[in-house]
C-alpha positions as CSV (number, residue, x, y, z in Angstrom):
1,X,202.7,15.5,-124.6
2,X,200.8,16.4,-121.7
3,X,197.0,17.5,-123.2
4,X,195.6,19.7,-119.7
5,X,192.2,20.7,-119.3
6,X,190.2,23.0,-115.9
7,X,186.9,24.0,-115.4
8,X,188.6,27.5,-115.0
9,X,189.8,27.0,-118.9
10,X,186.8,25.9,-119.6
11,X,184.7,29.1,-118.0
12,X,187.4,31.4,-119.4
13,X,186.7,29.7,-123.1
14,X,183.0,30.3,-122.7
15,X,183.0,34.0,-121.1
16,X,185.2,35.1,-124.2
17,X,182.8,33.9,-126.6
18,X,180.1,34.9,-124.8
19,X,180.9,38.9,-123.9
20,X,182.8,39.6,-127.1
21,X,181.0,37.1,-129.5
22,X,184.0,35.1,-130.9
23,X,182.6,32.1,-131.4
24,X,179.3,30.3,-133.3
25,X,178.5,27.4,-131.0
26,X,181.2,28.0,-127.7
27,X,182.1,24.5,-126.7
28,X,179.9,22.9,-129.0
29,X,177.7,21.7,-126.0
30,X,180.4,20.4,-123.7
31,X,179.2,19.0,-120.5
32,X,180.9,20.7,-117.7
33,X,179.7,17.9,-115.2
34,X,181.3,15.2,-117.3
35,X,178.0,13.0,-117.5
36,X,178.8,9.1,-117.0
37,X,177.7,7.8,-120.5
38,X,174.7,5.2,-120.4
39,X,176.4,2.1,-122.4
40,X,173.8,-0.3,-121.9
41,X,170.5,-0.3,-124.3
42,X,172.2,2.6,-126.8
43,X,171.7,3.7,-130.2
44,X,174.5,5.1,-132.1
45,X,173.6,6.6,-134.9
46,X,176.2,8.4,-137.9
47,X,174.0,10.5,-140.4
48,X,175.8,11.0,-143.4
49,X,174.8,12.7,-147.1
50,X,175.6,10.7,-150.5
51,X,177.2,14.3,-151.7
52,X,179.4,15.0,-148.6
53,X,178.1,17.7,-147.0
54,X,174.9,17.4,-143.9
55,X,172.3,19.4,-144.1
56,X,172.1,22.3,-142.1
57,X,168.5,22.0,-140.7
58,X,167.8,18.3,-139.7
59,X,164.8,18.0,-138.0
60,X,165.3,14.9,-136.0
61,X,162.0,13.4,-133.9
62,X,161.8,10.6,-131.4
63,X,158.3,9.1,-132.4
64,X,156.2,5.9,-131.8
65,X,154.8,3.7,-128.6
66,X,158.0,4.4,-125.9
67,X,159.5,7.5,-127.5
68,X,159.1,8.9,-123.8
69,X,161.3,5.8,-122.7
70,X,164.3,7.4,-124.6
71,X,167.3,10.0,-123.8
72,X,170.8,10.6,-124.8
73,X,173.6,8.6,-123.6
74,X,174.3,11.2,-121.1
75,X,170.7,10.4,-119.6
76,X,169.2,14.1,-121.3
77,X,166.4,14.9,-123.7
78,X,168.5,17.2,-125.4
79,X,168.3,15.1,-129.0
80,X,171.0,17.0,-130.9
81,X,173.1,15.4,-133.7
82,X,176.7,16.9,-133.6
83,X,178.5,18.1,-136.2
84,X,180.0,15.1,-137.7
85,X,176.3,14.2,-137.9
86,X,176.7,11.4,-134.7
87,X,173.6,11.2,-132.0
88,X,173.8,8.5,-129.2
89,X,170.3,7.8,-128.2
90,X,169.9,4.9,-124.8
91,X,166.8,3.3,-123.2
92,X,166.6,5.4,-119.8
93,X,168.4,4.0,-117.2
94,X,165.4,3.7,-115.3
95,X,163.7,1.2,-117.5
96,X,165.2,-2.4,-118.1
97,X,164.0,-3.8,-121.7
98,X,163.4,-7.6,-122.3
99,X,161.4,-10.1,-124.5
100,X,158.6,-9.6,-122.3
101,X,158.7,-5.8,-122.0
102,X,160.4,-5.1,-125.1
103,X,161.2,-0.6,-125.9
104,X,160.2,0.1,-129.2
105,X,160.4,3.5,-131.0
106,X,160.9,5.5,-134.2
107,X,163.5,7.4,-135.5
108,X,162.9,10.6,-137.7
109,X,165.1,12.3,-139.6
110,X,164.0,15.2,-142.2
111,X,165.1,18.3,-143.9
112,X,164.7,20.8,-146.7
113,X,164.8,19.2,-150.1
114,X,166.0,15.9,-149.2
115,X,164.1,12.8,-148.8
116,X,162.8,11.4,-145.4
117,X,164.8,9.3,-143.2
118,X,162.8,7.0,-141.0
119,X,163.6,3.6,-139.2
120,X,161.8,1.2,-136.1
121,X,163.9,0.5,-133.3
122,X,163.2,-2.3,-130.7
123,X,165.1,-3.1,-127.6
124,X,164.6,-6.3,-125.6
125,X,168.2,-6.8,-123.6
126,X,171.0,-4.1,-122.9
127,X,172.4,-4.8,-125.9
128,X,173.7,-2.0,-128.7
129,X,172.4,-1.2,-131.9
130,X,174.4,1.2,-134.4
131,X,172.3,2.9,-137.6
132,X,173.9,4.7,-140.5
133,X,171.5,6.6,-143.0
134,X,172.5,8.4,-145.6
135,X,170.6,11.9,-147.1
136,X,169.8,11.9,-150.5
137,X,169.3,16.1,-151.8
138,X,166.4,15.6,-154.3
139,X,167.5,18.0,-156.5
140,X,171.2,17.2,-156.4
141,X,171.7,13.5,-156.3
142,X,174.8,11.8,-156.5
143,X,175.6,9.9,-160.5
144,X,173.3,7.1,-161.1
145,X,170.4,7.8,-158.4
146,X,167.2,9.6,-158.4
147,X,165.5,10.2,-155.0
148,X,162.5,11.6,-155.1
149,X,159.5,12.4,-152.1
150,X,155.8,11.7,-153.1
151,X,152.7,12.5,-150.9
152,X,149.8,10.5,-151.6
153,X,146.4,10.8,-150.1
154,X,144.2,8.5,-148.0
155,X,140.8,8.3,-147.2
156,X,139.8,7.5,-143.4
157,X,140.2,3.8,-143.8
158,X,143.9,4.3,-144.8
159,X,143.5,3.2,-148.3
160,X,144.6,5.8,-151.3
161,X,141.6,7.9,-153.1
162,X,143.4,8.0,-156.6
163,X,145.8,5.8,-158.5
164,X,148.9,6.8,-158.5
165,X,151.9,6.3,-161.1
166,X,155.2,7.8,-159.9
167,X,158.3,8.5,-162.1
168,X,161.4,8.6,-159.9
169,X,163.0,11.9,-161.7
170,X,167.0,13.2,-162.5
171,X,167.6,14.6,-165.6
172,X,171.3,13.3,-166.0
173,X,170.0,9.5,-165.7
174,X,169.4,7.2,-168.9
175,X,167.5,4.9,-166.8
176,X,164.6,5.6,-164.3
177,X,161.7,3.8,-162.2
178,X,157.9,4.1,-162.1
179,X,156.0,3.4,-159.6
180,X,152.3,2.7,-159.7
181,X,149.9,2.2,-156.6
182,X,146.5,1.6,-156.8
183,X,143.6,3.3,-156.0
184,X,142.5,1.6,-152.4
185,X,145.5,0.4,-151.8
186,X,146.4,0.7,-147.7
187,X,150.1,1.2,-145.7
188,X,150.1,-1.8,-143.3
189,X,152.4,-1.3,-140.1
190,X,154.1,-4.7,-138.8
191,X,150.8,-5.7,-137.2
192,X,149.1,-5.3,-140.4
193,X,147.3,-2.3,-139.5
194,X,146.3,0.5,-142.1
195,X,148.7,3.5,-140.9
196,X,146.8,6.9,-140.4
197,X,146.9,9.5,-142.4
198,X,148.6,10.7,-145.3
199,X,151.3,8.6,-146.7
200,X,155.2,9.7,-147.9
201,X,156.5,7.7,-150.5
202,X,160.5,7.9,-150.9
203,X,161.3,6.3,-153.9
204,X,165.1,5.7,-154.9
205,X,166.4,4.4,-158.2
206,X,170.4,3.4,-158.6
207,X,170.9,2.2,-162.4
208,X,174.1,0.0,-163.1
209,X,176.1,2.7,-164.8
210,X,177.2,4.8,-161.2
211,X,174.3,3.3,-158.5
212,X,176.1,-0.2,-157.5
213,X,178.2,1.7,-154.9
214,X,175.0,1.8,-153.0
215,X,173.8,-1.8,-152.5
216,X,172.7,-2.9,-149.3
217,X,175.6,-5.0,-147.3
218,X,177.8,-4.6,-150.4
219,X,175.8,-6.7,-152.3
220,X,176.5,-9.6,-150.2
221,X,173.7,-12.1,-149.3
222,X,175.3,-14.3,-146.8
223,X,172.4,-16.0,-146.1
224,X,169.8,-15.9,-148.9
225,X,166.6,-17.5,-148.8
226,X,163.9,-18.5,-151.8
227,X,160.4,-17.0,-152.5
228,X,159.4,-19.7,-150.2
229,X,161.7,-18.9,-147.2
230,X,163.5,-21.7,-147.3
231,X,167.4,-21.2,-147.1
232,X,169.3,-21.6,-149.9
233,X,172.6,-23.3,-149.8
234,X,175.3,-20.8,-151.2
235,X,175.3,-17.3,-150.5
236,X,175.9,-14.9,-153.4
237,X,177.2,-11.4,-154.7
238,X,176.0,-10.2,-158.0
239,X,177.9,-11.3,-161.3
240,X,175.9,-8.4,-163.4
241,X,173.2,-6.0,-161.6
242,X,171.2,-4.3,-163.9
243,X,169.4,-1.2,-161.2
244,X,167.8,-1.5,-158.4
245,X,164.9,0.4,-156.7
246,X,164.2,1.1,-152.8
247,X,160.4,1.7,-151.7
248,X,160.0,3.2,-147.8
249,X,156.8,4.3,-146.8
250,X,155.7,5.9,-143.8
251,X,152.6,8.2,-142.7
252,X,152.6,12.4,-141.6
253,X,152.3,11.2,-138.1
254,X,155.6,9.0,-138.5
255,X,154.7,5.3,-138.4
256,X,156.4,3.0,-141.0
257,X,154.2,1.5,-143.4
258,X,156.5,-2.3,-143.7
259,X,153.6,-4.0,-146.4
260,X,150.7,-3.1,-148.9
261,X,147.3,-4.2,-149.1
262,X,147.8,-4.8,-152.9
263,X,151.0,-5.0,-154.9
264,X,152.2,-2.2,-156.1
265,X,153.7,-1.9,-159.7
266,X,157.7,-1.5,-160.5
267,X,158.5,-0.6,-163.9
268,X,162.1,-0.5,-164.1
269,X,164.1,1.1,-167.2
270,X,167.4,-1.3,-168.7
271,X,170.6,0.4,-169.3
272,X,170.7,-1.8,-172.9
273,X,174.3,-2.4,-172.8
274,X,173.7,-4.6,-169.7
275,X,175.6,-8.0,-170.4
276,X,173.5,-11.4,-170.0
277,X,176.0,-13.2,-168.0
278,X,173.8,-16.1,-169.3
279,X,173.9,-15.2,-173.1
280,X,177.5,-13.4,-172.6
281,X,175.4,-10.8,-174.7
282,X,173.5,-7.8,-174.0
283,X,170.3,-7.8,-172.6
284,X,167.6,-7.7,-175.6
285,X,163.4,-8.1,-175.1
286,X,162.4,-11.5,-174.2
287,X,165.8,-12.1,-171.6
288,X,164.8,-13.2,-167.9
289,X,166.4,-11.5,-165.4
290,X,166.0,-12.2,-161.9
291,X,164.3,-10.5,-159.2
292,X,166.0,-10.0,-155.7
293,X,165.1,-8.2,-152.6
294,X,166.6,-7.5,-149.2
295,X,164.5,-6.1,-146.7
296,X,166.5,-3.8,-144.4
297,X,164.9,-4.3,-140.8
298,X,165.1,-8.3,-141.0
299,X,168.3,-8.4,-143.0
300,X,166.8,-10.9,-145.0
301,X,167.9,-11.5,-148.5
302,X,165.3,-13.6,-150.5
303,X,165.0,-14.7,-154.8
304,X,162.1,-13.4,-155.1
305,X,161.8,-14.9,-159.4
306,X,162.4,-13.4,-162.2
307,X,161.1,-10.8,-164.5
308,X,160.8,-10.8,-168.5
309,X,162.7,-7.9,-170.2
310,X,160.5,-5.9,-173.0
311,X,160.6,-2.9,-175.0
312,X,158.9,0.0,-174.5
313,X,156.6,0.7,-177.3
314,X,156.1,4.5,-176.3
315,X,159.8,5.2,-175.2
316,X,161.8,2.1,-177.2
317,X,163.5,1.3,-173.8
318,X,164.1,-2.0,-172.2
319,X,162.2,-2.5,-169.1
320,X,161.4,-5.1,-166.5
321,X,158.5,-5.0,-164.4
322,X,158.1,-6.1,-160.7
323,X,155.0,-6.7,-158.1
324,X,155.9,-5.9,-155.0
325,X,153.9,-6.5,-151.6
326,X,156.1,-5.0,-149.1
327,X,158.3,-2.0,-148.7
328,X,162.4,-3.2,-149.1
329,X,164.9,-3.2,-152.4
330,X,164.3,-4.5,-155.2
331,X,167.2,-5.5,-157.5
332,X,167.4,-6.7,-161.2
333,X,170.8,-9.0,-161.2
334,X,172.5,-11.9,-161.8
335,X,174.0,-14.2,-158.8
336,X,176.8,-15.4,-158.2
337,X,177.1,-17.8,-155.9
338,X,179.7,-17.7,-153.8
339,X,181.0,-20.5,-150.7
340,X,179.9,-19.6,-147.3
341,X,182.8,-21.1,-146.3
342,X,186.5,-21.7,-146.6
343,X,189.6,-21.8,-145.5
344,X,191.0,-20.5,-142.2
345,X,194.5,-19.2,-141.7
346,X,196.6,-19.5,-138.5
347,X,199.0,-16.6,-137.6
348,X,202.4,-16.6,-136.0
349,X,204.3,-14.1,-135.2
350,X,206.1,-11.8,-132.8
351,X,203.1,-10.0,-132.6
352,X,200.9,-9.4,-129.3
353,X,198.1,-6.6,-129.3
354,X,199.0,-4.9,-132.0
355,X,196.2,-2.3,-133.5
356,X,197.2,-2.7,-137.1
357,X,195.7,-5.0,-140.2
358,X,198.1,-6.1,-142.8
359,X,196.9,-6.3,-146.4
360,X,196.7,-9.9,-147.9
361,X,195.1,-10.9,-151.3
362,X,193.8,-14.3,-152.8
363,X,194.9,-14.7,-156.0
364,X,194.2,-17.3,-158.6
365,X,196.2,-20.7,-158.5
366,X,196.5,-20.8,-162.2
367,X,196.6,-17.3,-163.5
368,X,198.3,-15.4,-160.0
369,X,195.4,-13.0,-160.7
370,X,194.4,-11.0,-157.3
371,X,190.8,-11.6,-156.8
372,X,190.0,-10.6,-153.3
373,X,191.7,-8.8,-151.0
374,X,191.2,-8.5,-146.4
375,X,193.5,-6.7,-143.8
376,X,194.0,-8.9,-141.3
377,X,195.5,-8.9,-137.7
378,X,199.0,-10.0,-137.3
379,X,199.0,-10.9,-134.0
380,X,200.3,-14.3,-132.4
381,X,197.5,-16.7,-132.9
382,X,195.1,-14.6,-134.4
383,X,192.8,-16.3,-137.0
384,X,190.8,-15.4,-140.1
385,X,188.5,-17.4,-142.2
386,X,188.0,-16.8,-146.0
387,X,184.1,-16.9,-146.5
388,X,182.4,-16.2,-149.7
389,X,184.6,-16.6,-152.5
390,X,183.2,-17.2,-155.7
391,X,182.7,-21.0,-156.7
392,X,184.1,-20.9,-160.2
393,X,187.4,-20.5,-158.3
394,X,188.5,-23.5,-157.2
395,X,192.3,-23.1,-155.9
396,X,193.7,-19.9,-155.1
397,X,196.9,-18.9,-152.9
398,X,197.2,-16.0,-150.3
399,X,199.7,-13.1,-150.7
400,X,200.8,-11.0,-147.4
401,X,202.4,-7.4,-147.7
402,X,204.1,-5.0,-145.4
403,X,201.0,-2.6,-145.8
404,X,198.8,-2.0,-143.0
405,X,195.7,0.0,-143.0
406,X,197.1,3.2,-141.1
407,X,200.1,4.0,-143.2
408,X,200.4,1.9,-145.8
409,X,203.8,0.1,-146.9
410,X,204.6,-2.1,-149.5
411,X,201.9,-3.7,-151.5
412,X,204.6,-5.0,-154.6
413,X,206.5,-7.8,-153.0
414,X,204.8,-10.1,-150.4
415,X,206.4,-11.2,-147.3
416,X,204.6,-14.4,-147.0
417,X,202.6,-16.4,-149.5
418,X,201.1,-19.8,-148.7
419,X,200.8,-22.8,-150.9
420,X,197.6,-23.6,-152.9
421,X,194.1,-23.7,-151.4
422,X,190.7,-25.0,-152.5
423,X,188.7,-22.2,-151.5
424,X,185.4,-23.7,-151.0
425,X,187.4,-26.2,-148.3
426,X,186.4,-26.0,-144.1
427,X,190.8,-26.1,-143.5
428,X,193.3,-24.7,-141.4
429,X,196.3,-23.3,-142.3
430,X,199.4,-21.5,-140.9
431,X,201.2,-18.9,-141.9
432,X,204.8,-17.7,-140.6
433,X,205.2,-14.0,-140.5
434,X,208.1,-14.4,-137.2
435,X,210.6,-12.4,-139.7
436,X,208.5,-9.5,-139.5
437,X,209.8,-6.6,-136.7
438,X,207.0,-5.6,-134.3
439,X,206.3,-1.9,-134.6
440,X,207.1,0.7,-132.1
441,X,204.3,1.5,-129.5
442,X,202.5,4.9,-128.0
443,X,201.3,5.1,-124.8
444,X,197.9,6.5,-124.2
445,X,197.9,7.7,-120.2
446,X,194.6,9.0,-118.5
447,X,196.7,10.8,-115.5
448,X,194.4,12.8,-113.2
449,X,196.6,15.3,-110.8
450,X,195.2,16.4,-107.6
451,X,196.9,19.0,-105.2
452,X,199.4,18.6,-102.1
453,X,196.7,17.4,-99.3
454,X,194.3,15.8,-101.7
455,X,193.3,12.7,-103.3
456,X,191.6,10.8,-105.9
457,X,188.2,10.5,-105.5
458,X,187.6,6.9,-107.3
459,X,184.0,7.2,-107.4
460,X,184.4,10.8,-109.2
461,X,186.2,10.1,-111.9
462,X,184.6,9.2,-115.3
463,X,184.9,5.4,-116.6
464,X,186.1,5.7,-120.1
465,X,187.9,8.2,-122.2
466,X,188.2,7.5,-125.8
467,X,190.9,8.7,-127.7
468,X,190.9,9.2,-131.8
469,X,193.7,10.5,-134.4
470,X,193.7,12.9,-137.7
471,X,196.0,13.5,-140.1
472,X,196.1,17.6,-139.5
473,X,193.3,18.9,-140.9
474,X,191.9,16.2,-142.1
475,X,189.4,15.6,-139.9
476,X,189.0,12.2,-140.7
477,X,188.7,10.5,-137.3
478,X,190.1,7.1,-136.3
479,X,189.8,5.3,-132.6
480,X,192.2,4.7,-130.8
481,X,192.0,2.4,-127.6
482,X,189.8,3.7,-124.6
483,X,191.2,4.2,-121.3
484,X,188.9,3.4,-118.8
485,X,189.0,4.5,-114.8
486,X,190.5,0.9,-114.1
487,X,193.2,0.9,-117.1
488,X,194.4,4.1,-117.2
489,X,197.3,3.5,-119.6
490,X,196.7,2.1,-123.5
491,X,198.8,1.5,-126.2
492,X,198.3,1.7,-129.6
493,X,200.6,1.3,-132.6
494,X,198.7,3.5,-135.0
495,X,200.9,6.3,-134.3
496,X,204.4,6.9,-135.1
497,X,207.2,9.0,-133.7
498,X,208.4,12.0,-136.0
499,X,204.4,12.4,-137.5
500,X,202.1,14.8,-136.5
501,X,198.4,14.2,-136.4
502,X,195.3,16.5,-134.7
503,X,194.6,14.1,-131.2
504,X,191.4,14.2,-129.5
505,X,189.4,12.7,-126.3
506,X,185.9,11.9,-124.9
507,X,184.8,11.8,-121.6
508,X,180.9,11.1,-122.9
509,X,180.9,8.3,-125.0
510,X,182.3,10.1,-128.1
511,X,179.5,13.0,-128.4
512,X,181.7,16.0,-127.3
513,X,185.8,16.1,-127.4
514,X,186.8,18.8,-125.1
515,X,190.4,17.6,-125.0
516,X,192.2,18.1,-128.4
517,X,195.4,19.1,-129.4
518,X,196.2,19.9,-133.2
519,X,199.4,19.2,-135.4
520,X,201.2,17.6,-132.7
521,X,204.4,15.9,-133.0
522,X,204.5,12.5,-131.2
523,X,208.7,13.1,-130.0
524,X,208.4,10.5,-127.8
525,X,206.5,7.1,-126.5
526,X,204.1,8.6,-124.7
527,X,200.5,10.4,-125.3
528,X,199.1,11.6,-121.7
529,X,196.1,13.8,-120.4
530,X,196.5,15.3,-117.2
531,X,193.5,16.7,-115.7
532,X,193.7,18.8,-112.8
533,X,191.3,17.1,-110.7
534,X,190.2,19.3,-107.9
535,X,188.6,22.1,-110.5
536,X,186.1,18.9,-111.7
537,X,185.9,17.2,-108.1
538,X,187.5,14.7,-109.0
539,X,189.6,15.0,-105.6
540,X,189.2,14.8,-102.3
């Protein structure tokens, strides 16, 4: 296939649309000068919604100390998320962050009837940071959340005028939270600084019926400390989680409130069929139930104690009831502790840059019942460790399959299986996997075509072009390698001759994709773009 793309195309496209109207949003804001991407210092960030569809009116604002410090990655102040709600934001080429000068801003995301998205960003070295925030409609939730937007006031010193008791609210939900501030209670910032103004409160509440999707990190504390800060030796994953709640606060003029002056007050309602993993039971009044938070801008997972369950007197529900100091989640579960570390196995193969994972499970020793399952690369040499695996288990075996994460294969009969493993053990192992064929390759070529006379201009051309796949009409994207101005052919395996897929590519970083061809058969080994070069002067 040979994908071709000219400015003259290009024009053409955007005349037609303009003079006769044919199209919403002609070229969806390609840039015709094919801006070199800034890849130092970025921000990518991938807005989402919990029920599938972004809204249509995001208001998105670049706030805080050095919001003047921050462009796109194509060096512009034109903050626009795309359609597949994806903004690159970059520290500006002309400014160089560090310890000493660090880049610190805010990021605000808001629309009509869903809750407020708001996060601190600080730079202090060239390196990346990725974000990706969910909207949560207020009226339509997804099962087993409530999200719900409160305004409270505050008096010129930053501390409330009123108390406050907040009820997170969905109809279709057993279980729900309550929230109570008090009256003079201030939003500290991360200097510990009242915030000005009026303060938003976004209150979320996930119960343990349809909410656990939505724990932070997957509900994996690698690294967990105690109330004290002090690091606990096992990590953990939850053996029961009974709801959780999530408290953000920020102020009308968009500055994150991280801490309160007092504690506030976190009533949380029990779903009553709740098992005790201590009692084997259901939770009744008088059962302890730990308290866990994780605060999302440290990563920090701490045990923060434990809570006593009661009955509600007024409503006959179970309830638990937290003080909290700081703004973070706040989970009602059991641990399980898990081993940060264990065994690591080897590959060998015939394998060498291959762009698949291959599904392997653990599976109990004793009962050959699957309890964890990885893809894994198969290449020559390649090595993966099994970390946090739950103690109680103490030998297991791994299972490898013909299955890989692009189009499947046979997850029935595995093609390897080691011998037995203590899980919990720092080892090496290999496994042999030489009997399996390598699969056929695609080409990916970046070929640039300049007329009789002419020649490439080096400096010209842009440095990267990234390259993704669909299943036709899908749109469900998936990267392929980037060819870059230096390597301008790529191979990847996650294509296959005799399929069709919808094929795109970047020349920005990934925030337009001029290039695209849909439903294309791939007849042979061999994927190129030819640009003519002279119509983007990229000859000479």
């Amino acid at each position: 296939m040979k994908l071709k793309m000219s400015y003259r195309l290009l024009i053409a496209i955007f005349l037609e649309c303009f003079v006769l109207g044919a199209c919403d949003n002609p070229l969806d804001g390609f840039q015709l000068l094919f801006k070199e991407p800034i890849e130092k210092s970025k921000l990518e960030i991938r807005f989402s919604s919990a029920t599938g569809k972004l809204p249509e009116d995001i208001r998105l604002t670049i706030a805080g100390k050095d919001a003047d410090k921050i462009v796109t990655n194509l060096n512009t102040k034109n903050f626009r998320i795309n359609k597949e709600g994806l903004i690159f934001l970059a520290v500006s080429p002309d400014v160089t962050p560090s310890a000493q000068s660090p880049v610190s801003f805010t990021v605000v995301a808001e629309a009509e009837g869903y809750t407020k998205i708001i996060k601190e960003f600080t730079f202090t070295d060239a390196g990346n940071q990725f974000f990706n925030p969910r909207f949560f409609s207020v009226a339509n939730p997804p099962a087993g959340v409530s999200a719900n937007q409160f305004k409270l006031m505050a008096g010129k010193n930053g501390a409330t005028t009123q108390l406050a008791m907040l009820k997170s609210e969905n109809v279709t939900k057993q279980e729900n939270v309550v929230v109570t501030v008090k009256e003079g209670t201030a939003f500290l910032n991360k200097q510990k600084q009242a915030v000005a103004g009026d303060i938003d409160l976004v209150v979320y509440h996930f119960d343990n019926r349809s909410g656990s999707s939505y724990l932070p990190e997957d509900g994996l504390a690698r690294n967990p400390v105690d109330k004290n800060n002090s690091s606990l030796t096992d990590a953990f994953s939850f053996s029961t989680m009974a709801g959780f709640a999530v408290i953000e606060a920020s102020s009308g003029t968009q500055e994150v409130a991280s801490s309160f002056s007092k504690p506030i007050t976190v009533t949380f309602e029990l779903n009553p069929a709740t098992i005790n993993p201590d009692t084997k039971a259901a939770i009744k009044a008088g059962d302890i139930i730990p308290l866990i938070s994780y605060n999302s801008d440290t990563g920090v997972w701490k045990v923060e104690g434990s809570s006593v369950i009661n009955r509600n007197t007024g409503t006959s529900k179970l309830e638990c009831t937290a003080e909290i100091g700081y703004a973070a989640y706040w989970i009602n579960g059991w641990p399980r502790w898990l081993c940060k570390q264990g065994p690591t196995v080897t590959v060998k193969s015939n394998f060498k840059d291959v762009d698949l994972y291959y599904y392997c499970e653990l599976v109990n020793a004793k009962t050959g019942i699957a309890f964890a399952g990885y893809y894994i690369s198969l290449n020559n040499t390649a090595a993966f460790q099994f970390n946090y695996l739950p103690k109680e288990t103490e030998e297991a075996r791994l299972r490898l399959f013909n299955h890989n994460h692009i189009y499947g294969g046979d997850v029935k009969k595995p093609i390897a299986e080691s011998g037995s493993l203590n899980i919990c053990e720092n080892i090496s192992f290999v496994l042999d996997v030489s009997s399996l064929p390598v699969p056929q390759a695609i080409e990916l070529v970046f070929d640039i075509t300049c007329p009789k006379g002419m020649k490439l201009d080096e400096n010209a051309i842009p440095s990267q072009m990234k390259t993704q796949f669909s299943e036709p009409g899908k749109n469900q994207w998936v990267n392929m390698p980037t060819i870059t101005k230096d390597v301008r052919v790529a191979k990847t395996y996650m294509l296959r001759i005799g399929q069709r897929y919808d094929l795109r590519a970047s020349t920005d970083g990934g925030v337009n994709w001029p290039y695209k061809q849909n439903n294309y058969l791939i007849d042979k080994r061999r994927w190129s773009f030819e640009i003519l070069g002279e119509e983007l002067g990229y000859c000479k």
